[in-house]
C-alpha positions as CSV (number, residue, x, y, z in Angstrom):
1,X,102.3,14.2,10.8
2,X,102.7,17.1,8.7
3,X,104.4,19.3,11.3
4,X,106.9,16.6,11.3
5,X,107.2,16.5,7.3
6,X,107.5,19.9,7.1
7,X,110.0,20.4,10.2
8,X,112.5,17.8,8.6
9,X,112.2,19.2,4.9
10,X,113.1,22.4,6.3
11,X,115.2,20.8,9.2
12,X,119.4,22.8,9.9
13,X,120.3,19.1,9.9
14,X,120.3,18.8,6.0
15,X,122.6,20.8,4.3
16,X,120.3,22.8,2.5
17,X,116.4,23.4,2.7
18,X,114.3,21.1,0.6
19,X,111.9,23.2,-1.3
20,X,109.4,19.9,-2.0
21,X,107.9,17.2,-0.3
22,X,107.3,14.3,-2.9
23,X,105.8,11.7,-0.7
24,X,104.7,11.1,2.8
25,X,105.3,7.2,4.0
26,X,103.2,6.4,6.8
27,X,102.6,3.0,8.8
28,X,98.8,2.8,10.6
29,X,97.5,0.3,12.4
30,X,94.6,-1.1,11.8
31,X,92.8,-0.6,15.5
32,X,94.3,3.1,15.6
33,X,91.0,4.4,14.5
34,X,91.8,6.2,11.5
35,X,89.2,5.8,8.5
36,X,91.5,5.3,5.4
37,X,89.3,7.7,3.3
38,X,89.2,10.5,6.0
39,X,93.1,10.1,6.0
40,X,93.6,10.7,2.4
41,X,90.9,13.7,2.1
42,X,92.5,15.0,5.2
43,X,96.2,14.8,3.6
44,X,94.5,16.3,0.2
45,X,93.0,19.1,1.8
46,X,96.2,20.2,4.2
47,X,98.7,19.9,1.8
48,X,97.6,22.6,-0.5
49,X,99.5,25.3,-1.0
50,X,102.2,23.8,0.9
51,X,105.1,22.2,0.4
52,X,103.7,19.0,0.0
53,X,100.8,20.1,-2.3
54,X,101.5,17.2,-5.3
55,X,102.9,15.0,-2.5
56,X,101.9,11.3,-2.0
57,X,100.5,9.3,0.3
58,X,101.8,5.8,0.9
59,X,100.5,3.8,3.7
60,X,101.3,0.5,4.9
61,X,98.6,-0.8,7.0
62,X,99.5,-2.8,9.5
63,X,97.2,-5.5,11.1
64,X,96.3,-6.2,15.0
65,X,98.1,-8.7,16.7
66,X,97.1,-9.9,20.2
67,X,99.0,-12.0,22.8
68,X,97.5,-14.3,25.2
69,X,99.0,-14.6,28.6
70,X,97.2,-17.7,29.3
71,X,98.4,-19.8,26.4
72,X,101.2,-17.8,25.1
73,X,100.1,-17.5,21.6
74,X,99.8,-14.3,19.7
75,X,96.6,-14.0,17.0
76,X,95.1,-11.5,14.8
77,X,91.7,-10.6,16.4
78,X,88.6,-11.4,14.4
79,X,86.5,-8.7,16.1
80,X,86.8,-5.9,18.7
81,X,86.5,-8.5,21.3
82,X,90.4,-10.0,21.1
83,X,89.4,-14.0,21.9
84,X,92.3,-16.3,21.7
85,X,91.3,-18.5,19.2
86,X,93.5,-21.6,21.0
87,X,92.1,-21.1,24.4
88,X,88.8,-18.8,24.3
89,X,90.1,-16.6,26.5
90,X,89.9,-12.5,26.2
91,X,93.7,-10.9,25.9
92,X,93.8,-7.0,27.3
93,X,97.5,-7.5,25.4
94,X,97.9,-5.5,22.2
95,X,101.3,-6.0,20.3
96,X,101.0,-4.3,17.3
97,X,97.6,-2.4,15.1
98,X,97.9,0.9,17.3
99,X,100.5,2.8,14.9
100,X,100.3,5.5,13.8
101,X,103.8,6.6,12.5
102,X,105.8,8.7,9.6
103,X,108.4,6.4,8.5
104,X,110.0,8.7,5.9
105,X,109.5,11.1,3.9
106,X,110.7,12.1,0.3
107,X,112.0,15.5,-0.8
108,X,114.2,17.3,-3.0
């Protein structure tokens, strides 16, 4: 994620480079495996001396959603095994808790 901060601060698309990253925007889903703690020590510890070394870290954390094929409802799981609360049946169908995306990123 910070390759892609850094590329776009310093990106020939803007018209001039951007000296400072002021805050990262992320969206994470909540089944993508990342441990929120380990996220935020991780973004402490490889932003200094960078660019983005005061920078800040918003997440939005976005929940699992599940669709069943057998009664065509979606549901947020309960646990790791996805049931359909409506049917009891097991849904292999993820829709959305896998992100794992930068959604913008401040500068100046």
């Amino acid at each position: 994620m910070l390759d892609i901060a850094f590329s776009q601060a310093r990106s020939s698309e803007t018209p001039q480079e951007h000296t400072k990253i002021h805050q990262l925007n992320l969206r994470v889903g909540e089944i993508s495996g990342v441990v929120p703690e380990a996220l935020q020590f991780a973004f402490v510890s490889c932003t200094q001396g960078t660019i983005a070394a005061d920078a800040k870290l918003e997440i939005e954390w976005v929940k699992a959603v599940c669709y069943c094929p057998e009664c065509q409802a979606e549901f947020t799981p309960l646990d790791w095994v996805y049931v359909c609360p409506r049917c009891d049946h097991i849904s292999r169908e993820i829709r959305q808790g896998r992100e794992l995306q930068l959604i913008s990123i401040e500068v100046s």
